[in-house]
N, C-alpha and C positions, 0 to 999 in steps of 0.2 A: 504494500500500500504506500503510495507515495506521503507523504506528509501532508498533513492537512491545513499546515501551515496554521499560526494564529496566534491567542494572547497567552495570558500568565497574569501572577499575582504573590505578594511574598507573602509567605506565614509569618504568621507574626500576629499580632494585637485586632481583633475583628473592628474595635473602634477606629476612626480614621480623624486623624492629626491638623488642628487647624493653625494657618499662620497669620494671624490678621496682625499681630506683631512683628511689624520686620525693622529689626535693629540691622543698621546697614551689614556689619559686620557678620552677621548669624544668616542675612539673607545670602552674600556673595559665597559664605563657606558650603552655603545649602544647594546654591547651583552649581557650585563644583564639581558636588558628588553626583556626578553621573550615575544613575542607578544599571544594574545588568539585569536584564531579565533571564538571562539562562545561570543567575545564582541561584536563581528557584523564589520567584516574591510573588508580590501578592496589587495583581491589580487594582486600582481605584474604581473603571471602567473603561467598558470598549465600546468602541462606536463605529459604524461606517460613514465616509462621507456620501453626497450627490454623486462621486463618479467612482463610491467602490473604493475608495482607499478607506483601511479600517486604521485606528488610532488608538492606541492601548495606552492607558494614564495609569501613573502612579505618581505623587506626589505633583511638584507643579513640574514635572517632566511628564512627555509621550514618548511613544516610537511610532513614527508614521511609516507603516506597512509592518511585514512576516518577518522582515532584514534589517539591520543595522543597528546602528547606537542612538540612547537615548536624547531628546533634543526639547528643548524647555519648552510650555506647552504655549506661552506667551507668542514664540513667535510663529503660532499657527492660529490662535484664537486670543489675540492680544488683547481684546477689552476685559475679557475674565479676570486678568489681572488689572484692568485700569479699576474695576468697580470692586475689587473684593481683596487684592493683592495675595490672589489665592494661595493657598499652597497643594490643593487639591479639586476634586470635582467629588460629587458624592454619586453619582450615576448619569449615564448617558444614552441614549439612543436615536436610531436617525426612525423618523414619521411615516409609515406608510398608510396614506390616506389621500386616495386619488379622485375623493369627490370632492376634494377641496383643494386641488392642484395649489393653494398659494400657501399649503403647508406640508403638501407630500415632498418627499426628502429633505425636511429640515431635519436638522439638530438639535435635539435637544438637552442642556446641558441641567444636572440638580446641583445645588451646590445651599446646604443649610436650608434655610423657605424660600429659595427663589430658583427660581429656573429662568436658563437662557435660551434664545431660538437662535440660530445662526444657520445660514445658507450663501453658500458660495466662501465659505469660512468668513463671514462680517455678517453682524449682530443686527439684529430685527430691529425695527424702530419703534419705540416702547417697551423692549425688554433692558434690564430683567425687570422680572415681574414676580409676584406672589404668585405659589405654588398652586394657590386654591384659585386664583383667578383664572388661571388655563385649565388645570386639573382638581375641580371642587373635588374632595373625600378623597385626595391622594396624600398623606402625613407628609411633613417635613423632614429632614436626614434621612432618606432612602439610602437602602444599600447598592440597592441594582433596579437597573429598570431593559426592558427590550419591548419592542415592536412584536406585535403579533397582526398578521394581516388575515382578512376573509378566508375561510378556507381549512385554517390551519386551525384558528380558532372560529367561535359563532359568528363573530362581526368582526369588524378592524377593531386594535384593540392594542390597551398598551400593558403588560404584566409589570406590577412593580413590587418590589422586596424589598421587607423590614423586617429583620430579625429571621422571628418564625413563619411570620406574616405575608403573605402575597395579597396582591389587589390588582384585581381585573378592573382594569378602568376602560370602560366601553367609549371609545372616539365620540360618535353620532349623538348616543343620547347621553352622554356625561355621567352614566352611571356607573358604580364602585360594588364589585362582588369580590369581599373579603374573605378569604381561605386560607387554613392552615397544611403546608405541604411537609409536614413532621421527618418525614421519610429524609428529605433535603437536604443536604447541609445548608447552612446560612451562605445566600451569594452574596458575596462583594462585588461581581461583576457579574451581568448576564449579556447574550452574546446570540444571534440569530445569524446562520452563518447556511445557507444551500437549505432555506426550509426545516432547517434542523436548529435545536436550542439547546444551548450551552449553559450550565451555572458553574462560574468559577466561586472556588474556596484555596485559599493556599495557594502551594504551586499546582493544584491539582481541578480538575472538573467534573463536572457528571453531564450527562445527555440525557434530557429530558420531555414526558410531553407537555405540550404547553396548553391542553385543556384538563388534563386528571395529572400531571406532574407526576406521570408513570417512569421509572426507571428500569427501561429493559437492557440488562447488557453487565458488562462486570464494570463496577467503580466506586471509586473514583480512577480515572485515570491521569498520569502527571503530563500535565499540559507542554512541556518541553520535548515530548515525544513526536509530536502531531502539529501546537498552533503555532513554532517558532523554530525557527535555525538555529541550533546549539550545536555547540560540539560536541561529538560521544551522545548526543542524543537523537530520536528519528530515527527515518526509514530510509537515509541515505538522502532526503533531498534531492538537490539540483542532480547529485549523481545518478540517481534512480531516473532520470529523464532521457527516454530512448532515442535514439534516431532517426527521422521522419523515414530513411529508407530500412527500418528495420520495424514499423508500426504493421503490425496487421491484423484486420480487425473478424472477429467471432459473428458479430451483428451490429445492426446500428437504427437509431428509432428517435422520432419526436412525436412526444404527445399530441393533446389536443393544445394545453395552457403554453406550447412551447419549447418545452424541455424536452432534450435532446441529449442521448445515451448512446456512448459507444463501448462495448461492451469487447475483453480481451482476456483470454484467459480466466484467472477467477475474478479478477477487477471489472469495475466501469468506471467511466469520468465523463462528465457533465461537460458538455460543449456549449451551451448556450449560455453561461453563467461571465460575461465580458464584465461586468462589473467587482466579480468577485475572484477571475482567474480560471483556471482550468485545472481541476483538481483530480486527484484516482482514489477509489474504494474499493473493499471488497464485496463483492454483489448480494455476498448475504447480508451485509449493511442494511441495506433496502430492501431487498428481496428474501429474508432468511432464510425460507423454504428450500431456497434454489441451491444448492451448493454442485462445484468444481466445474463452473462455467457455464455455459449456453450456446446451442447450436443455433437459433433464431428469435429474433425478437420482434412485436411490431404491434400496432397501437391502433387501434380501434373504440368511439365510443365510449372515452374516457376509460379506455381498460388498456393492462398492456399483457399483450400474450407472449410471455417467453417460453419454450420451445427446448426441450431438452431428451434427448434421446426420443423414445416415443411415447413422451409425454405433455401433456401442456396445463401450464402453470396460469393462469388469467388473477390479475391484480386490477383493485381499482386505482387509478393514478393517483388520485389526491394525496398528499401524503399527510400522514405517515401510508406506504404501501399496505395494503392487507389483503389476502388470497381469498377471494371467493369462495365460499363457502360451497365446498361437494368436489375440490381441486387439488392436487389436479388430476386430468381425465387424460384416457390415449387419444395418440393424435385419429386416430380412426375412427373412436366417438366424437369429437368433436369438430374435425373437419373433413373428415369423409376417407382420409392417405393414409397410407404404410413410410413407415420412416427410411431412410434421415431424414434430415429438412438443411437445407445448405444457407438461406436464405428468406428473409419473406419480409414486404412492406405493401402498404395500404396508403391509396394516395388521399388527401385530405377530402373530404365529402361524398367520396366513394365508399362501398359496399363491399367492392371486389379484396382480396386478400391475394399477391402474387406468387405463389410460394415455388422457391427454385432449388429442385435438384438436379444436381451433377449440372448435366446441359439441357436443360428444357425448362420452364416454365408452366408452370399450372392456375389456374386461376379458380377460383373459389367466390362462390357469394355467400358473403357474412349474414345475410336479409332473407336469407331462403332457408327452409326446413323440410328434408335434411338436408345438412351438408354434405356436396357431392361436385367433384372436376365439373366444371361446364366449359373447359377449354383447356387444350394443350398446346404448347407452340415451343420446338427448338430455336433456340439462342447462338446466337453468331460467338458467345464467348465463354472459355471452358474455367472451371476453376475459381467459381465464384465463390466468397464467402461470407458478404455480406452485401444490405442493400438498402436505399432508402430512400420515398419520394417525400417531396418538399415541394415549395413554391417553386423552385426553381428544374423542377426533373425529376430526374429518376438517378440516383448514383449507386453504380456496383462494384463492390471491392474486389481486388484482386491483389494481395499481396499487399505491400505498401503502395499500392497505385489502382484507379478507379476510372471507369469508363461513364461518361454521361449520357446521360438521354433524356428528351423535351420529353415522351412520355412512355409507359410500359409497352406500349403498341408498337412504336419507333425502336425499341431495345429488342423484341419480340421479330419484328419483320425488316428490321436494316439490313441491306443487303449486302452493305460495306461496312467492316470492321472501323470502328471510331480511334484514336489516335489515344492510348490511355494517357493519365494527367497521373501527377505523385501529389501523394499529401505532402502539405505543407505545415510548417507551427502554427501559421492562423489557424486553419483547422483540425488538428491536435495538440496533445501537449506533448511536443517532440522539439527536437532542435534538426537543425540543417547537417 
C-alpha cells in the first residue's frame, strides 16, 4: 500500500496551550523551535484548502502538504495572528456546502469562542466572529471539528468534538445532535480525507464512521506510517511509485458520482481525487469481501460489480461500500456466462454491460430478465485486460498502454488497428 500520506499530533497534555502573552523574548525563542512531526506529536488541527493542499497545525506552526519542515502558521493565515497573537488554532475544517457557493470551500478556523472564515487564505469581512453567531449550540474550545457532506452523513453537516462529546451541527437548519462516541478516543484533530474520516489522538489515529462513529478495522494506528514522510517509517513512499511503463492494470471503473478506480493486483487508487492526489489501497479497504484482486470491474446504477473468478461481488457505491445482500452470486446466475471475464464497462446511460474475453466481446442487457448474450463481436485487439467508457470513449488496456475508441461499436467493428497510447502520470500514479 503506498502511503496514504497525511497529518500527526504529539502526545502529550490533551489540553492545548494558549499564548496571548508574548514577551518578545519567549515569542522569538518559540519560533525557533521548529517543531518535527515525524518525532511522533500531536496535532492542533488539519484542514484542506480551496485547491487541496491540506495544512497540519500545531502550535503557531503548520506544515503545508505530506513533505517538508514546519513553517509559522502566520505566514499562510496572517491575521490569526494580527487579532489573537495566536499561539495555536483549537480546530479547523474546510465547508462543504454547495447550496450556498459563497461558503462552500471556506475555512474555517476555532480558536477559544471565535471562529475565522478565510478563503483564498485572507479573512472574510466581518470575521472573527462569535462561535454561536455562525454555529448556534456549537461550545467554545473544541477539540476537533471536520466537514461531513450529503451522503456520507443525513445532510451537509459539520461533526465537532469536545472531550467525550461530538455534535452534529446540521449546515441548512442550524441544528445540534449531541452524542457521546465513548468507544473514541478524545480527537485533537479530525481529518476527512477520500470520503473517509480520521480522529487523531497522539501520534496515533482511528478510522471512523461518521454517522454511528463505528470502528471497523485494528486501532489505533501511528499516523507516521500512512499520513507523512518519515524516515524508517511507511510503505516506502515516493519509492513505492512505479513506472508508467511498468503500470498495468487488472480493471478500471467510474461510478455514477464520478469516482474512478483502477484497480492492480490486490490494491486500487483513486484517479479522480486532483484535489487531494492520487493515492493506492488495499481493495479490501473498501471492498473487504473481495480479497487477492479482481478480474473485472464496472459500474452500473449506482452499484459496482466486481468480478472475481466466477463470481460476482455487487456493492452499493455510496460509501462506506456495502455488499448487497444474497452476494455474491456466479457469474452465470447473474449475467447469463461461464468465466473468466478479462474485462467489462458500461457506458454512462446505457443498459448494455460489454464484457470481454480473451478476443471477443459480448454484450449483455442489464434491463432485461434473464440475463443472456444478445450479441457477440470479435475485437481487432488481443490481450486485453482492462476497460472503461467515459465521456470521452471507450479505453482498453493492454499492458502499460491502451487503445481508444469514440464508442464500443467502433472498438467492436474497426477494421484498422488504432495506434496504442502509454499511460502517462496525469493519469496514474506513476513517474516517467
Amino acid at each position: 500500500m503506498a502511503s496514504y500520506y497525511s497529518l500527526i499530533h504529539v502526545q502529550g497534555s490533551h489540553s492545548k496551550i494558549h499564548y496571548h502573552d508574548h514577551n518578545h523574548h519567549e515569542d522569538q525563542a518559540h519560533h525557533k523551535a521548529n517543531p518535527d512531526r515525524c518525532d511522533g506529536i500531536e496535532f492542533d488541527a488539519i484542514v484542506p484548502d480551496e485547491n487541496g493542499h491540506t495544512f497540519f497545525f500545531k502550535g503557531d506552526h503548520l506544515w503545508n502538504g505530506f513533505k517538508g519542515p514546519a513553517q509559522v502558521s502566520s505566514a499562510f493565515f496572517k491575521e490569526l495572528d494580527n487579532y489573537h497573537h495566536l499561539g495555536h488554532v483549537d480546530a479547523a475544517f474546510r465547508m462543504h456546502n454547495k447550496e450556498k457557493p459563497e461558503k462552500h470551500d471556506h475555512i474555517y478556523f476555532f480558536l477559544d469562542d471565535k471562529v475565522f472564515s478565510y478563503y483564498n487564505h485572507s479573512l472574510e469581512e466581518g470575521y472573527p466572529k462569535d462561535i454561536q453567531l455562525d454555529f448556534p449550540g456549537v461550545p467554545s474550545h473544541v477539540d476537533a471539528a471536520v466537514e461531513c457532506p450529503k451522503g456520507e452523513c443525513n445532510s451537509d453537516s459539520v461533526l465537532f468534538f469536545k472531550g467525550e462529546e461530538v455534535y452534529n451541527y446540521d449546515i441548512a437548519t442550524q441544528s445540534v445532535k449531541e452524542k457521546q462516541w465513548a468507544h473514541l478516543p478524545n480527537c485533537t484533530s479530525a481529518f476527512r480525507w477520500l470520503e473517509q474520516y480520521y480522529c487523531f489522538h497522539g501520534h496515533n489515529f482511528t478510522r471512523f464512521h461518521p454517522v454511528s462513529g463505528e470502528v471497523n478495522g485494528v486501532y489505533p494506528k501511528d499516523s507516521r506510517h500512512y499520513f507523512m514522510s518519515c524516515p524508517n517509517f511507511g510503505h516506502g513512499g515516493e519509492a513505492n511509485v512505479p513506472k508508467c511503463s511498468e503500470v498495468t492494470l487488472d480493471a478500471i471503473t467510474s461510478d455514477d458520482s464520478g469516482k474512478t478506480y483502477a484497480f492492480t493486483g490486490h490494491n486500487y487508487m483513486r484517479l479522480d481525487t486532483h484535489r487531494d492526489g492520487k493515492h493506492t489501497f488495499p481493495i479490501a479497504r473498501t471492498w473487504k469481501e473481495v480479497t487477492n484482486g479482481v478480474d473485472a470491474v464496472f459500474s452500473y446504477s449506482d452499484k459496482i460489480y466486481i468480478i472475481k473468478g466466477d463470481q460476482v461481488y455487487i456493492y452499493k457505491s455510496a460509501a462506506p461500500s456495502t455488499l448487497i445482500e444474497g452476494y455474491p452470486k456466479s457469474l452465470n446466475a447473474e449475467l447469463g456466462i461461464e468465466g473468466p471475464v478479462n474485462a467489462a464497462f458500461v457506458c454512462a446511460d446505457h443498459h448494455i454491460v460489454h464484457i470481454i474475453q480473451g478476443q471477443k466481446m459480448l454484450d449483455i442487457d442489464l434491463s432485461a430478465t434473464p440475463r443472456v448474450v444478445a450479441s457477440e463481436a470479435p475485437l481487432p485487439i488481443s490481450g486485453i485486460e482492462a476497460g472503461m467508457c467515459s465521456r470521452d470513449g471507450v479505453k482498453v488496456y493492454v499492458g502499460s498502454e491502451y487503445y481508444h475508441y469514440e464508442t464500443p461499436r467502433l472498438l467492436a467493428f474497426s477494421k484498422m488497428l488504432q495506434e496504442p497510447k502509454t499511460i502517462t502520470p496525469d493519469m496514474m500514479r506513476c513517474v516517467e
